[in-house]
Structure formats: structure tokens, C-alpha cells
N, CA, C and O atoms as a GROMACS GRO file, in nm:
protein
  436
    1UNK      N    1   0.887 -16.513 -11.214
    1UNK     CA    2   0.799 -16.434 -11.131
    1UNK      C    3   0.681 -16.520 -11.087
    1UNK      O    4   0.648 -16.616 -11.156
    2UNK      N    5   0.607 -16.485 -10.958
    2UNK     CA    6   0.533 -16.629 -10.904
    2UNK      C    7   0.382 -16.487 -10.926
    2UNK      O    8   0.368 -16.364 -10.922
    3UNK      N    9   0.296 -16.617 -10.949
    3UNK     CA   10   0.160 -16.562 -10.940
    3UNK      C   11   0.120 -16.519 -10.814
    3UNK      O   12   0.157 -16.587 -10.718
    4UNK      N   13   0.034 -16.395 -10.789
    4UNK     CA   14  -0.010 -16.348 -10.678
    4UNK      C   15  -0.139 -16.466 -10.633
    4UNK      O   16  -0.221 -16.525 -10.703
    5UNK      N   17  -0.116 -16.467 -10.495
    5UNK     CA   18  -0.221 -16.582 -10.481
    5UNK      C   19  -0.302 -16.558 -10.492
    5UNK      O   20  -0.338 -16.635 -10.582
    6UNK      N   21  -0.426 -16.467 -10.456
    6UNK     CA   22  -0.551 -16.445 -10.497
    6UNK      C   23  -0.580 -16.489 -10.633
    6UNK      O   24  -0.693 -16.510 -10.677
    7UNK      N   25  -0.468 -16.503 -10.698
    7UNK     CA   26  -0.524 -16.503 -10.869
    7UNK      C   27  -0.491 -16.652 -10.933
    7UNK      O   28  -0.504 -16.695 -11.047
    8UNK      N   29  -0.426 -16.731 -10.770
    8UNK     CA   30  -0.416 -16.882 -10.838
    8UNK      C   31  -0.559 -16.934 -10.811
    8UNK      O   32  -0.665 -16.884 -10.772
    9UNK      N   33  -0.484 -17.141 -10.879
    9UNK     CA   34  -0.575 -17.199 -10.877
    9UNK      C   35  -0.621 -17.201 -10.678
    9UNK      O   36  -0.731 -17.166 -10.636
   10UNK      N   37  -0.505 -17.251 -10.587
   10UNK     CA   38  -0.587 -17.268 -10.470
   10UNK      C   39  -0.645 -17.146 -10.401
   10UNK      O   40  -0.696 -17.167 -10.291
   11UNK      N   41  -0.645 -17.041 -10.441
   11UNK     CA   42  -0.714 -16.920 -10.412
   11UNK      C   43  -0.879 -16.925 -10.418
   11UNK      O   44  -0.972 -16.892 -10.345
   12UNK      N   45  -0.863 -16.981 -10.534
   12UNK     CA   46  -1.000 -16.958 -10.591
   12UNK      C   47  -1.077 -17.115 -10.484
   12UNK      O   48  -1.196 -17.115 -10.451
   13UNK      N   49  -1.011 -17.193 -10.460
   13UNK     CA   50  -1.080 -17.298 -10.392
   13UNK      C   51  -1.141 -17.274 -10.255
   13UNK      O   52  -1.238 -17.335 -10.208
   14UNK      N   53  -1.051 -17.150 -10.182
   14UNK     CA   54  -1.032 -17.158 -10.042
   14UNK      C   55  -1.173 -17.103 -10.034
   14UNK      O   56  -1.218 -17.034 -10.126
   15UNK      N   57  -1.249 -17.135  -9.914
   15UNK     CA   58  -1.372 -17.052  -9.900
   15UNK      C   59  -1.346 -17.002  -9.737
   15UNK      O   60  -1.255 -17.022  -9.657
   16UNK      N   61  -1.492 -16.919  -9.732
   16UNK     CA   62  -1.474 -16.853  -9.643
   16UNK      C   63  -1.464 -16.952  -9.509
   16UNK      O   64  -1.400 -16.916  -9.410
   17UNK      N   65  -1.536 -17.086  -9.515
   17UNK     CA   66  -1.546 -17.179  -9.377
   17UNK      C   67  -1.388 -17.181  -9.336
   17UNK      O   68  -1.330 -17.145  -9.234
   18UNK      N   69  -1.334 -17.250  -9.490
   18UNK     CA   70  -1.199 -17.253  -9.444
   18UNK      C   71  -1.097 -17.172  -9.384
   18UNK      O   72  -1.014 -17.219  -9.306
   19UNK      N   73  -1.099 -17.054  -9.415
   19UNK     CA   74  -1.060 -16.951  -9.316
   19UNK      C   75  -1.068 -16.913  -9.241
   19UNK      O   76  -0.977 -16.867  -9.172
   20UNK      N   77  -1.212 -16.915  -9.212
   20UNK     CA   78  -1.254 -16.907  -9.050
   20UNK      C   79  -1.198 -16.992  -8.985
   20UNK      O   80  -1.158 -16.979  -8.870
   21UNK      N   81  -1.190 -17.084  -9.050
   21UNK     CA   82  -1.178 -17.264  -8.966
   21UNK      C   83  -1.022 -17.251  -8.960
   21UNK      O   84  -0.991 -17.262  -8.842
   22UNK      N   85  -0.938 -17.236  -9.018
   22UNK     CA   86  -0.803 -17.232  -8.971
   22UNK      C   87  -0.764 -17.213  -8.869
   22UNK      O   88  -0.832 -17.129  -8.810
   23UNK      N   89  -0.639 -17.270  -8.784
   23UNK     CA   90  -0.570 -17.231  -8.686
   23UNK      C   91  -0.550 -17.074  -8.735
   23UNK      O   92  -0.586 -17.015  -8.837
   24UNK      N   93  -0.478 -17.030  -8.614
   24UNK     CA   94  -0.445 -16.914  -8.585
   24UNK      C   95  -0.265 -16.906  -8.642
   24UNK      O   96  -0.211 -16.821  -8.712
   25UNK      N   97  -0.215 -17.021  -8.586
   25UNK     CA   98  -0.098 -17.048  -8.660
   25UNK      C   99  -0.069 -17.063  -8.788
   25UNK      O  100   0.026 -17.003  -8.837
   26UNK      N  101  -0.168 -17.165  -8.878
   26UNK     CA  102  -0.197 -17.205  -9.017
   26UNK      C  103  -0.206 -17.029  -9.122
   26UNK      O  104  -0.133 -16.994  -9.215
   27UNK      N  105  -0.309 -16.964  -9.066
   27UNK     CA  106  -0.322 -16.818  -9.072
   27UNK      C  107  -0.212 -16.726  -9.111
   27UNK      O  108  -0.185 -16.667  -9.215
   28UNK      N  109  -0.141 -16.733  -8.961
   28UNK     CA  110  -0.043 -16.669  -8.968
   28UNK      C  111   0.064 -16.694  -9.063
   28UNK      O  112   0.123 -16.589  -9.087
   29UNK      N  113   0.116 -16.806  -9.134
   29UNK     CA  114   0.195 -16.875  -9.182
   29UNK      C  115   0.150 -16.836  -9.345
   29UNK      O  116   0.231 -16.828  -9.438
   30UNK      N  117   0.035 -16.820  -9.352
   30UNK     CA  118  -0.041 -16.772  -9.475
   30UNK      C  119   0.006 -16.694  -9.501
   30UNK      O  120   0.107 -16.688  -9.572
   31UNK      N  121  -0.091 -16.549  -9.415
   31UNK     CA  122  -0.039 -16.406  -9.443
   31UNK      C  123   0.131 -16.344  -9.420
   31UNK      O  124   0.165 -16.228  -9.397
   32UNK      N  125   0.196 -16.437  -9.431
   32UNK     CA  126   0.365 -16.412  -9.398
   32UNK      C  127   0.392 -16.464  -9.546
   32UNK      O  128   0.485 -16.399  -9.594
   33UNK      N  129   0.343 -16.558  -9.631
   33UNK     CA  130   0.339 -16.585  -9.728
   33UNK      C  131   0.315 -16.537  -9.830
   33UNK      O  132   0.381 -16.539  -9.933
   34UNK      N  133   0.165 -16.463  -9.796
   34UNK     CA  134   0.165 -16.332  -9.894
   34UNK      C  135   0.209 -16.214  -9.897
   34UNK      O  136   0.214 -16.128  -9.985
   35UNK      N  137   0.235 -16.218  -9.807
   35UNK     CA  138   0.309 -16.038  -9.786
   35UNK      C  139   0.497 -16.032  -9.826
   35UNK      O  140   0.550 -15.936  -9.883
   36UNK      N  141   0.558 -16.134  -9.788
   36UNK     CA  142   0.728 -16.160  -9.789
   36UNK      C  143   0.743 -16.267  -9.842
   36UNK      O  144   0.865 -16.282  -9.841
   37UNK      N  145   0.688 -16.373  -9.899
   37UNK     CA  146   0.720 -16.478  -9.972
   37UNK      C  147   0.774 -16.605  -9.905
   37UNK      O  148   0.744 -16.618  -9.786
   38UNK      N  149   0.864 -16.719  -9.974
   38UNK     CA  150   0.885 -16.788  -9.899
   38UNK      C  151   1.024 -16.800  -9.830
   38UNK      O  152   1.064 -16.911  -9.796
   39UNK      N  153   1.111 -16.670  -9.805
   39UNK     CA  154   1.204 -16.636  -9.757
   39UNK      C  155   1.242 -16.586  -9.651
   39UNK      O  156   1.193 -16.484  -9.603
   40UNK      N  157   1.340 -16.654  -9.600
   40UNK     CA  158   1.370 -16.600  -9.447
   40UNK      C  159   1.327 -16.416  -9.411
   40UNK      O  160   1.274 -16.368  -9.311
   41UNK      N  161   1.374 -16.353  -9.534
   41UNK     CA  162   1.445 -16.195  -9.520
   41UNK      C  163   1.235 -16.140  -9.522
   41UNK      O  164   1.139 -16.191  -9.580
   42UNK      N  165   1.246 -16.030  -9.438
   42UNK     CA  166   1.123 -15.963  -9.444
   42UNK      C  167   1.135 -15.807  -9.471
   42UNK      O  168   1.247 -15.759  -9.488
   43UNK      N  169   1.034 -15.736  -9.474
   43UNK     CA  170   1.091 -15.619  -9.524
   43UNK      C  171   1.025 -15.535  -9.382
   43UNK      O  172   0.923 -15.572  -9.323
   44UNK      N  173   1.100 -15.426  -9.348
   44UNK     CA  174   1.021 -15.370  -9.217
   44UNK      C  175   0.946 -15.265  -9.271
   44UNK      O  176   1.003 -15.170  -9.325
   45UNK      N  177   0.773 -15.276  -9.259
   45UNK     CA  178   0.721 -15.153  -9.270
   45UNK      C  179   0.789 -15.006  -9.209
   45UNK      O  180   0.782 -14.920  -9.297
   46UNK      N  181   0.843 -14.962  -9.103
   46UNK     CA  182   0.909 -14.831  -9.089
   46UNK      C  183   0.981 -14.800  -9.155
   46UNK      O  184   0.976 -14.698  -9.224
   47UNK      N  185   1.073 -14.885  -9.154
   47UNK     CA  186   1.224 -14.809  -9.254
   47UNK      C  187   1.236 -14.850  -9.395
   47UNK      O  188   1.289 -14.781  -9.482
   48UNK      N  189   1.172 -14.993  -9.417
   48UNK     CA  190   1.237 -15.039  -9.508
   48UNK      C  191   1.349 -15.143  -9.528
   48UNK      O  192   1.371 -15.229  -9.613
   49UNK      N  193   1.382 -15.120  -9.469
   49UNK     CA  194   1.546 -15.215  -9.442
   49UNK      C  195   1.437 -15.412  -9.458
   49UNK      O  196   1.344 -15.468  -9.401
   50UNK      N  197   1.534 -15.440  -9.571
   50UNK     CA  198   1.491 -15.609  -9.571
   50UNK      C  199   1.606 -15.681  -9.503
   50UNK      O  200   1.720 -15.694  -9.549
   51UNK      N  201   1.564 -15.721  -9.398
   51UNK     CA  202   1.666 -15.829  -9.343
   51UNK      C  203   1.625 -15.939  -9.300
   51UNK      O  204   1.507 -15.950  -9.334
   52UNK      N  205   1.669 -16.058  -9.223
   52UNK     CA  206   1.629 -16.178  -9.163
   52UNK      C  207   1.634 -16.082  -9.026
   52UNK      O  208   1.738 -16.076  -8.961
   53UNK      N  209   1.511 -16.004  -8.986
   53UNK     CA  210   1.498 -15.897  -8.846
   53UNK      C  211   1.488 -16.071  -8.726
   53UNK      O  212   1.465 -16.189  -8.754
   54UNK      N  213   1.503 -16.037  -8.667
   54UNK     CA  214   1.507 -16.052  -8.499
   54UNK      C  215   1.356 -16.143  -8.447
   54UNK      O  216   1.311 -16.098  -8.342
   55UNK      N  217   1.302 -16.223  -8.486
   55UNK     CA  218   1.148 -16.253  -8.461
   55UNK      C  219   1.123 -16.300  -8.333
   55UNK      O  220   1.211 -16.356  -8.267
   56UNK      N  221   1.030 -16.285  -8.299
   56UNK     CA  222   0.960 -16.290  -8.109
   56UNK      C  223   0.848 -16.479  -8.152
   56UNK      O  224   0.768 -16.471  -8.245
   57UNK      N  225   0.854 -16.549  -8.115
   57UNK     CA  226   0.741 -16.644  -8.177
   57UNK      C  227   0.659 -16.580  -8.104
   57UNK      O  228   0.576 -16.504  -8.155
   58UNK      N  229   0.668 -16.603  -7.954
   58UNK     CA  230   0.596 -16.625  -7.871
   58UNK      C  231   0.484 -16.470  -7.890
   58UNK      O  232   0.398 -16.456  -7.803
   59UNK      N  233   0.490 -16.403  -7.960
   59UNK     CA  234   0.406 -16.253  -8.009
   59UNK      C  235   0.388 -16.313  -8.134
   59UNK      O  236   0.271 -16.348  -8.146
   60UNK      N  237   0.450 -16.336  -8.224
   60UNK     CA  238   0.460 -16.365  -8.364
   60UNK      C  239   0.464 -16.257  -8.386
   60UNK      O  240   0.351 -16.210  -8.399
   61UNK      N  241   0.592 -16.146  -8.403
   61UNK     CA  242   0.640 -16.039  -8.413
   61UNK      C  243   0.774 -16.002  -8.423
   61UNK      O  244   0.853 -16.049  -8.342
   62UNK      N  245   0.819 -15.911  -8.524
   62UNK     CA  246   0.948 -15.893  -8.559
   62UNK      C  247   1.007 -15.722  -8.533
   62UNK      O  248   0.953 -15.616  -8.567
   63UNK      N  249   1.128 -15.744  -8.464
   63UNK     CA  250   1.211 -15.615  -8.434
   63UNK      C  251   1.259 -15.612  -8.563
   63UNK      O  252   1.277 -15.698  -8.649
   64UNK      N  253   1.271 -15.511  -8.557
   64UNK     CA  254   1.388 -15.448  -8.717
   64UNK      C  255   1.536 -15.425  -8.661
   64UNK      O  256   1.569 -15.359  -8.562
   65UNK      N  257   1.616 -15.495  -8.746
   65UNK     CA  258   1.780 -15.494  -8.676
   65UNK      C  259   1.828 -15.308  -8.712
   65UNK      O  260   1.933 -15.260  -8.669
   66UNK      N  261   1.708 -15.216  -8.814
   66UNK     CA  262   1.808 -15.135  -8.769
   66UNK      C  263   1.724 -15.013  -8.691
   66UNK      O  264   1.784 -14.945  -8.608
   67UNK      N  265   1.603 -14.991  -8.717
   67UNK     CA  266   1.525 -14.905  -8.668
   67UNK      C  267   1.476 -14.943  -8.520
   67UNK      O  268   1.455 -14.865  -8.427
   68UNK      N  269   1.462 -15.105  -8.521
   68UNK     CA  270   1.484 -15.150  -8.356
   68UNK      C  271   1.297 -15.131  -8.344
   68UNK      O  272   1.270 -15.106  -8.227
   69UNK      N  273   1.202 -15.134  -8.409
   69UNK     CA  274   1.093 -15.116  -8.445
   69UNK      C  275   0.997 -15.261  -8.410
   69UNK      O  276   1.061 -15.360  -8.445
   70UNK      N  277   0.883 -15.290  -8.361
   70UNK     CA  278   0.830 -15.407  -8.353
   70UNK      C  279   0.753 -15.400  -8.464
   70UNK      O  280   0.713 -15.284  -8.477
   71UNK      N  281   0.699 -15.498  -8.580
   71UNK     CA  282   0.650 -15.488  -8.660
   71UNK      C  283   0.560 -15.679  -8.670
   71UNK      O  284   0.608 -15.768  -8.599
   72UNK      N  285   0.466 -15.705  -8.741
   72UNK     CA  286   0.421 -15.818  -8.770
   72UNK      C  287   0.335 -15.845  -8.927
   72UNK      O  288   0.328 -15.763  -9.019
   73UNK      N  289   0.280 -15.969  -8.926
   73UNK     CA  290   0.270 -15.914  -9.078
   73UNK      C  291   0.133 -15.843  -9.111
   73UNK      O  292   0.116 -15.828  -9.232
   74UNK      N  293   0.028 -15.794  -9.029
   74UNK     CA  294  -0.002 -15.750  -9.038
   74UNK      C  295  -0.007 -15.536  -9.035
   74UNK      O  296  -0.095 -15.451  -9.044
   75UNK      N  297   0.140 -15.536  -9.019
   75UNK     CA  298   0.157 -15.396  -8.984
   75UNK      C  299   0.175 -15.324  -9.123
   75UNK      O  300   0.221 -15.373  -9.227
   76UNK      N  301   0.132 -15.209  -9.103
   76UNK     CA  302   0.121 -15.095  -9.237
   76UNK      C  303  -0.008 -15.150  -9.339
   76UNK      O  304  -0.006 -15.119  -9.459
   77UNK      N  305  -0.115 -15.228  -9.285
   77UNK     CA  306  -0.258 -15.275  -9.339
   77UNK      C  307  -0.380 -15.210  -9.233
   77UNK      O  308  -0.391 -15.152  -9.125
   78UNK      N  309  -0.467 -15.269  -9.354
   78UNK     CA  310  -0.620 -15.219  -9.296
   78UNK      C  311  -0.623 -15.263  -9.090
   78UNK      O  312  -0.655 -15.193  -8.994
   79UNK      N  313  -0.568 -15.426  -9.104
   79UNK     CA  314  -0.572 -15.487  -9.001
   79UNK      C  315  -0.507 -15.420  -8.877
   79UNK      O  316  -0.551 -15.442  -8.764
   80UNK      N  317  -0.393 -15.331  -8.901
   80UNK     CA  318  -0.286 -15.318  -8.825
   80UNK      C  319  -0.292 -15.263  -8.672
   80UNK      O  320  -0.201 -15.262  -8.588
   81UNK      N  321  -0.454 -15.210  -8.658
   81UNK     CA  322  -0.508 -15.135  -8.540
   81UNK      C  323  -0.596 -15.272  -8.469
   81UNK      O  324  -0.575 -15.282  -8.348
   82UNK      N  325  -0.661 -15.344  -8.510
   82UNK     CA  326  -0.724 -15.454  -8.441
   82UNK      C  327  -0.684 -15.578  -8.398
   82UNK      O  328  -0.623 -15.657  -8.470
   83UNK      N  329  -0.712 -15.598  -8.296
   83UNK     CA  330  -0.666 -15.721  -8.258
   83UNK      C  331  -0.759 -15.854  -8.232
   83UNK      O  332  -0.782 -15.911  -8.125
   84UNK      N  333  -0.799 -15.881  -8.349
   84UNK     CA  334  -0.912 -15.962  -8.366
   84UNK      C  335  -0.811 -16.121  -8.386
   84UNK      O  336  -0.696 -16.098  -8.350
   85UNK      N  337  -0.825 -16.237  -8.424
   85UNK     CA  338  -0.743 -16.363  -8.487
   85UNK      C  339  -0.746 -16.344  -8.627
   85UNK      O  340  -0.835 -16.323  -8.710
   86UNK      N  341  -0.592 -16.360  -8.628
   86UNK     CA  342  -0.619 -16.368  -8.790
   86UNK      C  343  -0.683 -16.454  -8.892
   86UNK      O  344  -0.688 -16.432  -9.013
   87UNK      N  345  -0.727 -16.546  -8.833
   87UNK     CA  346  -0.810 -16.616  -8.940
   87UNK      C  347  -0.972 -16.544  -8.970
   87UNK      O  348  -1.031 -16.577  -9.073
   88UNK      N  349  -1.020 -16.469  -8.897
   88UNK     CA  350  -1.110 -16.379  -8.902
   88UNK      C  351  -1.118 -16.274  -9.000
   88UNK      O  352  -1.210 -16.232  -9.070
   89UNK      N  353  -0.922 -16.223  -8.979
   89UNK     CA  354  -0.897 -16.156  -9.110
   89UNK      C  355  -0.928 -16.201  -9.242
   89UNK      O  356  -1.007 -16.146  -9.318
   90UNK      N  357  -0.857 -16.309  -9.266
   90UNK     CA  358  -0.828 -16.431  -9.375
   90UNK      C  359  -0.962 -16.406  -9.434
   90UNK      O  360  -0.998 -16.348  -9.536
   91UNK      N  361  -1.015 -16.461  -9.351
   91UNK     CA  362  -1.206 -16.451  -9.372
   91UNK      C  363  -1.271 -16.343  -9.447
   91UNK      O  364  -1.334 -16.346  -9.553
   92UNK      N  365  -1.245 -16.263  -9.382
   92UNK     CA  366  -1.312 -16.168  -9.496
   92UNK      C  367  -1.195 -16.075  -9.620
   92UNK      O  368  -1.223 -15.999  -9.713
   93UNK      N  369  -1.108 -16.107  -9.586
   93UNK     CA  370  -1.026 -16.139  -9.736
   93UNK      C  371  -1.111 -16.214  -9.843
   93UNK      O  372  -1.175 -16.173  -9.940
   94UNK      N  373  -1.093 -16.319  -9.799
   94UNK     CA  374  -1.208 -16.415  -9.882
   94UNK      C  375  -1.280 -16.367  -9.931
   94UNK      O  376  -1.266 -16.329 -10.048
   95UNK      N  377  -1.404 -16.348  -9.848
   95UNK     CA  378  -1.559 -16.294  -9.882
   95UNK      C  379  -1.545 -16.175  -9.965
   95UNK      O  380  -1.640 -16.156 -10.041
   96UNK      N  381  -1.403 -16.047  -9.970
   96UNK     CA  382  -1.400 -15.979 -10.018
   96UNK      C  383  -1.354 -15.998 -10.149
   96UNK      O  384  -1.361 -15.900 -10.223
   97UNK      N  385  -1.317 -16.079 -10.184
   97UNK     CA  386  -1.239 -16.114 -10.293
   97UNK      C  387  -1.327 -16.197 -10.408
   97UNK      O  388  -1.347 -16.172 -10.527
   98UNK      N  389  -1.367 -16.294 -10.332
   98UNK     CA  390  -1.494 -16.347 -10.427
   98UNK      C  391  -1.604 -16.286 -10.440
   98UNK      O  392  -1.692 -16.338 -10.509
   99UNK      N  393  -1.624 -16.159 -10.375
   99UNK     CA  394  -1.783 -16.052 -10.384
   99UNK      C  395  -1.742 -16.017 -10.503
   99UNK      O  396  -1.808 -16.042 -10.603
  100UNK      N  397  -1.585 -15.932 -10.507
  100UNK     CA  398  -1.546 -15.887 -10.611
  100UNK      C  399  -1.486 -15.912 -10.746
  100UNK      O  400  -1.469 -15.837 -10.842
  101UNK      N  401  -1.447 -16.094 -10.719
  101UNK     CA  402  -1.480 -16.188 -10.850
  101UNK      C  403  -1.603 -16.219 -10.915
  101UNK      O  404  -1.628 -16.266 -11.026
  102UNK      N  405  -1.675 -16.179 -10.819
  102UNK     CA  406  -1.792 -16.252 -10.865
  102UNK      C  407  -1.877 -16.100 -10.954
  102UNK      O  408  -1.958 -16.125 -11.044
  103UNK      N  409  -1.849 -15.960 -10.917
  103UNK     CA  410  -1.890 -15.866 -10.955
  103UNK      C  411  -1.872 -15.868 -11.089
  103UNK      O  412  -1.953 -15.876 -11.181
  104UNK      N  413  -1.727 -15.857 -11.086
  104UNK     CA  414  -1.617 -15.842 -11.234
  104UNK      C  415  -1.651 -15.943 -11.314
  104UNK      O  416  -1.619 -15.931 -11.433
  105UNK      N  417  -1.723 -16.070 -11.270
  105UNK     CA  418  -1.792 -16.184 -11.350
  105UNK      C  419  -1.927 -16.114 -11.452
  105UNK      O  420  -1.930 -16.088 -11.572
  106UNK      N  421  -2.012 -16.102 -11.363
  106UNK     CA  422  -2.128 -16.034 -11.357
  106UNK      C  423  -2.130 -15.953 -11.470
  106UNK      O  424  -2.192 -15.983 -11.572
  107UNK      N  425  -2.036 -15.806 -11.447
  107UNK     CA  426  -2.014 -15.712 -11.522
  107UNK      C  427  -1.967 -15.758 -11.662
  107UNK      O  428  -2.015 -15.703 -11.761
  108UNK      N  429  -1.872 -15.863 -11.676
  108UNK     CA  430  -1.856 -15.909 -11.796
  108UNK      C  431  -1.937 -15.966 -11.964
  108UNK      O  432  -1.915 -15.969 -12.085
  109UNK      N  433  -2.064 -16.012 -11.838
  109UNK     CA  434  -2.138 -16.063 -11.895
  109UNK      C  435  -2.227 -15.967 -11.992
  109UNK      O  436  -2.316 -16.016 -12.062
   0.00000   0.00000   0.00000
């Protein structure tokens, strides 16, 4: 079983510049990483159905082979209504994550 990334070592390195600072591609390649792993097969938020779906590059977006559904990896998230760059997202992933490492630090003490 693989560690969730937030809770590895390069998690904890990444800061917020760096996320901001990422390509849009680099980004994307991320959050496809955390959400479906490092495997062809994705899972479609509508139905469910995990398959190697149908992908668009040029959108960076995936049909579902059976619901026929456009989906990306941001769909069925907070993100899924905005269309901001995802490294913007990334970004305050970050900031949110270390506010709340840093809380749970705090509190420990």
C-alpha cells in the first residue's frame, strides 16, 4: 500500500512558491497522480466504471467509455466549478495543508 502524498517526505518539502510556480502541465500530471495513481485505468466520477476512458489532451479531459460523460481530474471536488489554473489550485492545497500541519503541531504541544 503506497503512502498518501500529503503525508510523505516530498510533500512536506513542496511549498507554496513551488506550486504556484509550476507549469500548468507539471500540475496537472500531479493532481492525476493523486487522485488515480500511477495507472493508465481512471475511475469516472458519474458512474464509477474504472477503465483506461477515452482522454481529450488537447482539454485534458476524459469521456467515460460507458456513461459517455466528460470528466477531468478535477471533477466531483471543491475545484470542479472554477476555472482558475491548476497550479493555483495546488497552491492553496499547500497553504492549506501546512496551516493545518502546523495547527496539529501547535496543539500537540
Amino acid at each position: 500500500m503506497s503512502i498518501h502524498f500529503l503525508l510523505s517526505a516530498q510533500a512536506r518539502t513542496l511549498s507554496v512558491l513551488q506550486g504556484a510556480g509550476m507549469s500548468d502541465d507539471v500540475a496537472f500530471v500531479l493532481f492525476r497522480h493523486l487522485r488515480w495513481g500511477d495507472g493508465e485505468e481512471v475511475v469516472c466520477p458519474h458512474c464509477g466504471t474504472v477503465h483506461r476512458h477515452y482522454f481529450k489532451a488537447s482539454r485534458k479531459l476524459w469521456r467515460c467509455i460507458a456513461c459517455r460523460e466528460d470528466f477531468s481530474v478535477t471533477s466531483g471536488t471543491i475545484f470542479a466549478f472554477h476555472k482558475l489554473p491548476l497550479r493555483i489550485y495546488l497552491a492553496a492545497v499547500i497553504l492549506y495543508w501546512q496551516g493545518n500541519h502546523r495547527l496539529s503541531e501547535a496543539l500537540a504541544l
